[in-house]
N, C-alpha and C positions, 0 to 999 in steps of 0.2 A: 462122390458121396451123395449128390443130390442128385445126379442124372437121373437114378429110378424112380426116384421119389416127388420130383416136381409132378409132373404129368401127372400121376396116381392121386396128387392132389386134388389138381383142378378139375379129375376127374370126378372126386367125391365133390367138392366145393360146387360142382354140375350140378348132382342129383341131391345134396343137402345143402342150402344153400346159409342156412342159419347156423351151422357148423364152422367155427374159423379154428385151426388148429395152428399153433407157429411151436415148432419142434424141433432140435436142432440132431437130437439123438435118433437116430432113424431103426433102433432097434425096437425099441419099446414103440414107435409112432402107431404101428399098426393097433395094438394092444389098445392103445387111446382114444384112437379111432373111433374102435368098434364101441368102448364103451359109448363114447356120447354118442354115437349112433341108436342106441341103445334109450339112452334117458329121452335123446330130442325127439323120436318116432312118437313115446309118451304124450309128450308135451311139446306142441308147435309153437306155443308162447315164451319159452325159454330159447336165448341164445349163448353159446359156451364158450372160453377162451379161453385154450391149454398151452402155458408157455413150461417146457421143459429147460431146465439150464443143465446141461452134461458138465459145467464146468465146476458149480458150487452141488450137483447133483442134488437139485432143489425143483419141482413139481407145485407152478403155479394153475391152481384152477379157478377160471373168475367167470360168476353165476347172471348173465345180461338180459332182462325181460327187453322182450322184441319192444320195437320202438312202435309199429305201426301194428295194433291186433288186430282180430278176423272180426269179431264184432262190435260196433258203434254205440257201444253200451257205456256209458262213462266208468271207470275204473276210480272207485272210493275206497 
């Protein structure tokens, strides 16, 4: 079930590295994907955390400002 799927990760988690996806349903993963691919290009200061539950078919999404931003400007 995850043979495809691993690799395909790590290959995103490569090229977007503020992207963390944990999904257990690998149909919809891609669909997921692409969205926060989508918002994070936007905004490099947002980090996203998609935890899918196939079993309670429950869709957590949890909103994470980067810990370390791009500029040294104090954040008030």
């Amino acid at each position: 079930k995850n043979i495809f799927f691993r690799p395909v990760l790590k290959i995103i988690q490569h090229f977007f590295p503020n992207v963390f996806v944990v999904i257990r349903f690998v149909g919809l993963a891609f669909v997921f994907i692409f969205f926060l691919f989508l918002i994070n290009n936007k905004s490099g200061m947002l980090r996203f955390l998609v935890i899918y539950d196939d079993v309670s078919s429950r869709l957590y999404v949890f909103i994470v400002h980067n810990i370390t931003p791009r500029r040294k400007d104090p954040i008030i």
